[in-house]
C-alpha positions in Angstrom: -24.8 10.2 -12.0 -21.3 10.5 -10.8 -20.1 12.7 -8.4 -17.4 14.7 -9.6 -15.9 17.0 -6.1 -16.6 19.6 -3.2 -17.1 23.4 -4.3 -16.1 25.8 -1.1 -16.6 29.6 -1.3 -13.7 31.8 -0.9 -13.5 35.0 -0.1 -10.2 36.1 -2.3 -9.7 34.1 -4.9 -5.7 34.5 -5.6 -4.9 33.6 -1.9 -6.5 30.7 -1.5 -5.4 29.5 -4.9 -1.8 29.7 -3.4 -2.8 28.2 -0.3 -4.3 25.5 -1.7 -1.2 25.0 -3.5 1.6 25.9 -1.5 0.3 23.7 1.6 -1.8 20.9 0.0 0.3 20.7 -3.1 -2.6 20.9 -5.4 -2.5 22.2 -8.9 -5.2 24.3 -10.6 -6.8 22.4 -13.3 -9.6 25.1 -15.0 -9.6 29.1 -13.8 -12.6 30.8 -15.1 -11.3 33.6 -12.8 -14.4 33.1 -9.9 -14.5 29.6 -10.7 -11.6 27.4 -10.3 -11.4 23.9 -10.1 -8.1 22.5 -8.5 -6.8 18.7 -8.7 -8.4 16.4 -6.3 -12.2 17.4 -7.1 -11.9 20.5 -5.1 -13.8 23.6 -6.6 -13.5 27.4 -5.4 -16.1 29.6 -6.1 -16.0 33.4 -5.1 -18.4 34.0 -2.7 -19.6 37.3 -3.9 -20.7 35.2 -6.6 -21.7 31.7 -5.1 -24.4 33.9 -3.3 -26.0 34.6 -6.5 -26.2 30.8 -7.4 -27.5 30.2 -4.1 -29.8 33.0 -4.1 -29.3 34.3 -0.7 -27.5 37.2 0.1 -23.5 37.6 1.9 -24.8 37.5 5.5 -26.7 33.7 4.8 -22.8 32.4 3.9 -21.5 31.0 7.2 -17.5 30.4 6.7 -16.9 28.8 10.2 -19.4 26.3 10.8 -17.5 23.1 12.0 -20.1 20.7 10.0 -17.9 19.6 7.1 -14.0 19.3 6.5 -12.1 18.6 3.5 -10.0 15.5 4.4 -6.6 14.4 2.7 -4.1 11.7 3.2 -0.2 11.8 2.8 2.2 9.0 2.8 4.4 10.7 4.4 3.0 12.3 7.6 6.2 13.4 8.9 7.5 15.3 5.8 3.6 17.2 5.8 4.4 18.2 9.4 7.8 19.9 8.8 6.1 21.2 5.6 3.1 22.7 7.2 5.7 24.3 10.2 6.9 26.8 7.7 3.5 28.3 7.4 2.9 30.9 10.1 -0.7 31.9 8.7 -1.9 28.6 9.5 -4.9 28.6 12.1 -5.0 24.7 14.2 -7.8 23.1 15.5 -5.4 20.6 16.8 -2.1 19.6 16.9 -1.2 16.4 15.2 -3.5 13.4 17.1 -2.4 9.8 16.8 -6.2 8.0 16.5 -6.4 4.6 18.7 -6.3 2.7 15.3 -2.2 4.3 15.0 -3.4 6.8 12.0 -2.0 10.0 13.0 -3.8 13.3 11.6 -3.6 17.0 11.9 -6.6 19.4 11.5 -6.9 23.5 10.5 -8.9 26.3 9.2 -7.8 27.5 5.5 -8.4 31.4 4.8 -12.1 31.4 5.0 -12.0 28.9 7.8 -13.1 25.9 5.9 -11.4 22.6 8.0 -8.6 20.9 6.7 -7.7 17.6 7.9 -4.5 16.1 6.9 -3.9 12.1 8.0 -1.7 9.8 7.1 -2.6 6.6 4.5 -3.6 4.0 6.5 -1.5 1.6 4.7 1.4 3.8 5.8 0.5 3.4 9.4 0.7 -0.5 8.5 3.7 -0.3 6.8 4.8 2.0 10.0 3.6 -0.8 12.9 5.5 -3.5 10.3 8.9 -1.8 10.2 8.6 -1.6 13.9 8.9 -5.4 14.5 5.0 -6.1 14.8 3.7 -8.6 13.2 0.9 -9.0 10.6 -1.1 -10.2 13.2 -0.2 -8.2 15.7 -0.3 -5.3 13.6 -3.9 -6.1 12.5 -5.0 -6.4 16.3 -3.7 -3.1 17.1 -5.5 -1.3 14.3 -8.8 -3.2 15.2 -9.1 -4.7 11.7 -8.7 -8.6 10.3 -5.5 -9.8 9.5 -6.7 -10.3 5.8 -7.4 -6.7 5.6 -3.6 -6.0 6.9 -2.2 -8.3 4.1 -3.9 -7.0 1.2 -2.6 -3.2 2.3 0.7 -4.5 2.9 0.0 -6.2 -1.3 -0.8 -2.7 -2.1 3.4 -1.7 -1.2 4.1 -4.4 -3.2 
């Protein structure tokens, strides 16, 4: 078995299509019109016709329920932000929070109120507390991880 993504309902597909591209930067990979699956493993479905598939009816579909989010990570959190500012249909659940561990992340609704979050790589926040003047071991203490898992992230930049 493999799992292959997250299917969301939508309420209209075209919009969310262009949200999902125009903010998240992903691309649509298959449109079967009330099926579309983007890049990333996320899957839209219509939701007058998810409920069939579901059998329930349009009242059981619950668009704001706060159980689930769809989570991505940028390398460059600063360049999201600016990106995201230009967006004045965007609903916030919070402004951008930096965790004790130093990753900083942003959360919000898309159109049907699904949560976003957005966060930056954690190897980024490394590479961040590095070109700061901390050292690996320092670094590593203030993310509350070991110092070998610092070094192989910082391998990863090469």
């Amino acid at each position: 078995m493999e799992y292959k993504g997250t299917l969301i309902a939508v309420n209209d597909m075209e919009k969310a299509k262009q949200f999902y591209n125009s903010v998240l930067g992903l691309e649509v990979v298959m449109d079967a019109g009330v099926n579309v699956q983007l890049t990333g493993g996320i899957f839209l479905q219509t939701a007058d016709t998810w409920v069939s598939f579901i059998h329930k009816s349009a009242s059981d579909i619950v668009f704001e329920n706060n159980a689930v989010e769809l989570y991505f990570e940028t390398d460059d959190m600063d360049d999201f932000i600016k990106k995201l500012g230009v967006f004045t249909n965007i609903s916030y659940i919070h402004p951008v929070v930096e965790h004790s561990w130093g990753q900083r992340a942003i959360r919000f609704y898309d159109l049907d109120s699904h949560i976003i979050e957005v966060a930056e790589n954690i190897i980024m926040v490394i590479k961040r507390f590095i070109d700061s003047g901390l050292t690996v071991e320092q670094t590593a203490k203030r993310m509350d991880v070991d110092v070998a898992y610092t070094k192989a992230a910082l391998e990863q930049l090469g």
